[in-house]
C-alpha positions in Angstrom: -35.9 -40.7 57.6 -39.2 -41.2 55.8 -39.9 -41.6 52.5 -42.1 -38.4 52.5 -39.4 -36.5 54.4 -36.7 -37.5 51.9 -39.2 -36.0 48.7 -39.6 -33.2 51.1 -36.2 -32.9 51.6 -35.2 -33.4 47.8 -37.8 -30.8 46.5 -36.3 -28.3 48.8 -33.4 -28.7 47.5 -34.0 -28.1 44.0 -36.3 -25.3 44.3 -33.6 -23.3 46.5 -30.9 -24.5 44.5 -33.0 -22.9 41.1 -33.6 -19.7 43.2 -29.1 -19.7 44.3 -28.5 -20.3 40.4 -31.0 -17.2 39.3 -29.5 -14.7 42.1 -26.0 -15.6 41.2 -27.0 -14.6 37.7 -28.7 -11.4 38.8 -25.4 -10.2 40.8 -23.4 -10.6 37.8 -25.4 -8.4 36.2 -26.0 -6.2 38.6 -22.3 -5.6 39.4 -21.4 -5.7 35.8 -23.8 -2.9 35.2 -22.8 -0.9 38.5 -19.4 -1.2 37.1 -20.2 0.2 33.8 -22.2 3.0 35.4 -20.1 4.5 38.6 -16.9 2.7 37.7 -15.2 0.0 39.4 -15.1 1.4 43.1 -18.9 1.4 42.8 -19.1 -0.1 45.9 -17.7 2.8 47.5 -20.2 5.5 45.7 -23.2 6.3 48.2 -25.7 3.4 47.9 -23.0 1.1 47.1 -22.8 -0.9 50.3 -26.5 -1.0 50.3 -26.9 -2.5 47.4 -24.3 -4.9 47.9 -25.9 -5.6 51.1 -29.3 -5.9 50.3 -27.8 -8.4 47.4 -26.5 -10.2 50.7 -29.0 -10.5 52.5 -31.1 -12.1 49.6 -28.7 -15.1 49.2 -29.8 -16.0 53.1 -33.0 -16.0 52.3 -32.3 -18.2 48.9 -30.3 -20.3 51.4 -32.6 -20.5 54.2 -30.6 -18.4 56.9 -32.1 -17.0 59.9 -29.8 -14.6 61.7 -30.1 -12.9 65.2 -28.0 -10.3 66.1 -26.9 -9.3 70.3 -25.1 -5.6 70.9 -24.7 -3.0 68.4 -21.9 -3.4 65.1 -19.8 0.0 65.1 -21.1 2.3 63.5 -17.5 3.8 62.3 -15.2 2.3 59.9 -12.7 -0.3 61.4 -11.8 -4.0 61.8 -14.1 -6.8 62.4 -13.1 -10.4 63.3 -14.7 -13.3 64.1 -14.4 -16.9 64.6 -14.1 -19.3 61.8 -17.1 -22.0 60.8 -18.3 -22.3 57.9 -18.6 -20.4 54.6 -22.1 -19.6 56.0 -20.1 -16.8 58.3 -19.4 -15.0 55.5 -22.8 -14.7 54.2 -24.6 -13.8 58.0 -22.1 -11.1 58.6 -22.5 -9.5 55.6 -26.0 -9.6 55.8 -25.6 -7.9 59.2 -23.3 -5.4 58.7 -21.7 -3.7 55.9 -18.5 -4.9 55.0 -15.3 -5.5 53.0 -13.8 -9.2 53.2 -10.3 -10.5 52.6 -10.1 -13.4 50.4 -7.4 -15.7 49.3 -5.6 -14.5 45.6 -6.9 -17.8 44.3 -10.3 -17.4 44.6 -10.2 -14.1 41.8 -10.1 -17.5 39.2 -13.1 -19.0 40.2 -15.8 -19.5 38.0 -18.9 -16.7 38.9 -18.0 -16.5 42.8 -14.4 -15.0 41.9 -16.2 -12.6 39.5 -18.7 -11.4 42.0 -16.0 -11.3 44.6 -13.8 -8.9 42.8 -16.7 -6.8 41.1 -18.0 -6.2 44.9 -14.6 -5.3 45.9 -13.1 -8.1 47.7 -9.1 -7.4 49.2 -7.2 -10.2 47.7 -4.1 -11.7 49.6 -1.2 -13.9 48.7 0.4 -15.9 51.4 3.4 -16.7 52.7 4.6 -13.3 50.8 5.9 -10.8 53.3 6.2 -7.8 50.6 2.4 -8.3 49.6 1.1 -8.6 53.1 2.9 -5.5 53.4 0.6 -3.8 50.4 -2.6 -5.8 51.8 -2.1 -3.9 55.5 -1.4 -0.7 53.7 -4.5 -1.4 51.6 -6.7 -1.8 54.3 -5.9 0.9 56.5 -6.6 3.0 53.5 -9.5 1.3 53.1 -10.6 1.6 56.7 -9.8 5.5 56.2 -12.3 5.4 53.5 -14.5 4.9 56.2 -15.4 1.4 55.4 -15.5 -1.8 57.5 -13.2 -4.5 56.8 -13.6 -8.5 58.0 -11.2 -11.2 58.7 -10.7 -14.4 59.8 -7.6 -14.4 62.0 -7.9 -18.1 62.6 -7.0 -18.6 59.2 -8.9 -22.1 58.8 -12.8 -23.1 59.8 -13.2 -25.1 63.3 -16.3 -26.6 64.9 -17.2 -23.6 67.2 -16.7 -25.6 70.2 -12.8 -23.9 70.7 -10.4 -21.7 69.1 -7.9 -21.3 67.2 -4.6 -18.5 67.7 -5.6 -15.4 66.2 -2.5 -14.2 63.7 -2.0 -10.9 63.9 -0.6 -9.6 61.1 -3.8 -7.7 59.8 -4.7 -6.3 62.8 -1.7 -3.6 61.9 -3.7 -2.0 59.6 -6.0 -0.9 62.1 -3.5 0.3 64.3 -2.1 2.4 61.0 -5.0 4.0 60.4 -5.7 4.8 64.1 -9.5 2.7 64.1 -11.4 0.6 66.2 -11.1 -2.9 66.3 -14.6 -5.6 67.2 -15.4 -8.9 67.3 -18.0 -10.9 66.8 -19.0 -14.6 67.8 -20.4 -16.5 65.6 -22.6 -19.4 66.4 -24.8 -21.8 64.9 -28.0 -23.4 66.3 -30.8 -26.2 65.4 -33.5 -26.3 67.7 -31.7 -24.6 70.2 -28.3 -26.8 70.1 -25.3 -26.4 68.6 -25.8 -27.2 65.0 -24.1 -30.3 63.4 -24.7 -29.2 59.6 -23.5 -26.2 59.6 -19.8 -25.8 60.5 -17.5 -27.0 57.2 -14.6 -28.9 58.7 -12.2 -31.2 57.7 -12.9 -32.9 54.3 -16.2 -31.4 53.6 -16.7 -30.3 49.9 -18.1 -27.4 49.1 -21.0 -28.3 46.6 -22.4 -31.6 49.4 -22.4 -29.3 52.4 -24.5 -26.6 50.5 -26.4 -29.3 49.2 -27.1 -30.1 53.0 -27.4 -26.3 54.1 -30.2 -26.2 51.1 -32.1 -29.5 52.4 -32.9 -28.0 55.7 -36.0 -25.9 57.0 -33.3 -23.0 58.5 -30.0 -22.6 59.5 -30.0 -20.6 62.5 -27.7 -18.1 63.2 -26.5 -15.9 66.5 -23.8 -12.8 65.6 -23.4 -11.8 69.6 -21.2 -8.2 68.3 -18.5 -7.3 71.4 -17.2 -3.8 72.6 -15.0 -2.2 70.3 -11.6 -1.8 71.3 -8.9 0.9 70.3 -5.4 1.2 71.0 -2.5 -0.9 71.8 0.1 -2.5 69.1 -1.6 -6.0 67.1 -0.1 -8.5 69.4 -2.9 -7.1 71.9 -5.5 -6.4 69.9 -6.0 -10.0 68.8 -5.4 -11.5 72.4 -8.2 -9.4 73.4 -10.5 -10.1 70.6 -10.1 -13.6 70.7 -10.5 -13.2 74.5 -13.9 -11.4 74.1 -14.8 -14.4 71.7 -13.8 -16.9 73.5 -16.3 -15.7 76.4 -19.2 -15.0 74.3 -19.0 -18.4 73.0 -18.4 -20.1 76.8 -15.6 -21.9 75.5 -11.7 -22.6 76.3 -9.2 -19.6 75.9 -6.4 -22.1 76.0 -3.6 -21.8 73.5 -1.3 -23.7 71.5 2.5 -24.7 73.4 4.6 -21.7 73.2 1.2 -19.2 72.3 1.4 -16.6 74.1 -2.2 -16.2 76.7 -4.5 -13.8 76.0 -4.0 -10.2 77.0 -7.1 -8.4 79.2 -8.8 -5.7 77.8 -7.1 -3.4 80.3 -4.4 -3.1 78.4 -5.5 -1.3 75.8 -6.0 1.9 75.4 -9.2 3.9 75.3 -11.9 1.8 73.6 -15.0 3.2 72.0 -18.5 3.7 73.2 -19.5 0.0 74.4 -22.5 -0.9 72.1 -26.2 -2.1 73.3 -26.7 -5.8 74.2 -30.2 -5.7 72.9 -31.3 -8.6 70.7 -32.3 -8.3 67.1 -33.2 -10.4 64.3 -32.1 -9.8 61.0 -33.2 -10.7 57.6 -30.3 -12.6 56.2 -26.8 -12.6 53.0 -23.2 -12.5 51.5 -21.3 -14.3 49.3 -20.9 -18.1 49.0 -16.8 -18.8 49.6 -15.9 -22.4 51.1 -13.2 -22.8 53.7 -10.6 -21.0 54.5 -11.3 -18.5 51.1 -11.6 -15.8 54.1 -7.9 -15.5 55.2 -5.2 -14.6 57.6 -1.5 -14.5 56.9 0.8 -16.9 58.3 3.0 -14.0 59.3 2.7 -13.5 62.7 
């Protein structure tokens, strides 16, 4: 790399990085003044989701996201999942869709992001505690009753998109409580029409060098391809047939780990709802900045 590439590079960096500092500030205030004004469910007054997804979609921008969209997101409340590679997934489906995510309990302490999490009403979990994973399902099924969307991560950890991980289960019951629809969505990233190298956060990637890298590039692109919905059937098929429908859209291995059990067809389950459209569409990018594995399943399976 170039001298003039690296002074490119560099002032990229800083003026994004002055733009991320000046948006974090603004959605402190704006959630601390939407608190103070409709209370602290704001985010479930009418508007609410807009605004927190307009906020969203912003923060690409600031962070140079370009996302693409294929089929159509449900347009009833339910379950999303997806595959697990970066922080960055966070912020593209958000900016997508409107959502609700589930994050670890930990992350409610952290400086400005666990403040912005729980103002824009983030479902905290605690793991490896069966009596609160309890209260988490029946929080999102009530939740998902609302008629809100919730997401998760059922790999429970980040990988480098080129396979995946079992899907745990557990919080798939809550959309079998409340009766909804379950969809996935594959998550990709691309540079220059390959598989993207900067994006995914794996291994021992900190959090503050990787967005440092993120912020140093042109564009990060990236492609949300949204699957059927599917409805019916206990957890245990539900997530063999999500990860089943991801594992396709990505062209990638379904295999499993020894003793896993192998993915379920979507014959099995019951009725689904109306298949959604496979046309493409780009959309403006956002959501909130939370490192690796912040977006949580249970161990429980």
């Amino acid at each position: 790399m170039g001298r003039p590439d690296k002074i490119i590079r560099a002032l990229r960096v800083s003026t994004r990085a002055s733009r991320l500092c000046l948006h974090l500030l603004w959605g402190l205030m704006l959630a601390s003044w939407l608190r103070w004004r409709c209370g602290p469910l704001w985010f479930r007054r009418p508007g609410g989701e807009a605004r927190r997804r307009r906020w969203m979609q912003q923060l690409a921008v600031v962070l140079g996201l370009r996302i693409q969209t294929s089929g159509r997101a449900m347009d009833t409340a339910g379950l999303l999942v997806a595959n697990h590679i970066s922080w960055l997934d966070a912020v593209a489906i958000s900016a997508a869709v409107p959502t609700t995510f589930v994050a670890k309990d930990d992350v409610r302490r952290w400086p400005v992001i666990g403040t912005l999490a729980t103002r824009s009403g983030t479902v905290f979990l605690r793991r490896a505690n069966l009596g609160v994973l309890n209260v988490a399902i029946d929080t999102l099924a009530e939740v998902i009753r609302r008629g809100q969307r919730v997401t998760v991560f059922p790999e429970g950890t980040t990988g480098p998109g080129t396979q995946l991980n079992d899907f745990r289960r557990a919080l798939y019951q809550s959309v079998v409580n409340a009766g909804a629809p379950v969809q996935a969505v594959a998550v990709r990233y691309l540079r220059n029409g390959s598989p993207d190298t900067v994006a995914p956060f794996i291994g021992d990637d900190e959090f503050v060098p990787h967005l440092l890298r993120i912020m140093a590039e042109p564009f990060t692109d990236v492609r949300l391809d949204f699957q059927r919905p599917l409805a019916g059937g206990d957890r245990r098929t539900l997530a063999a047939a999500t990860r089943a429908q991801i594992s396709v859209a990505l062209g990638i291995s379904q295999r499993t780990r020894p003793g896993a059990g192998e993915p379920a067809p979507a014959a099995r389950l019951g009725a689904g709802v109306k298949a959604p459209s496979t046309d493409a569409t780009t959309t403006a990018a956002t959501a909130p900045m939370f490192p690796r594995r912040i977006f949580v399943a249970p161990n429980s399976r």
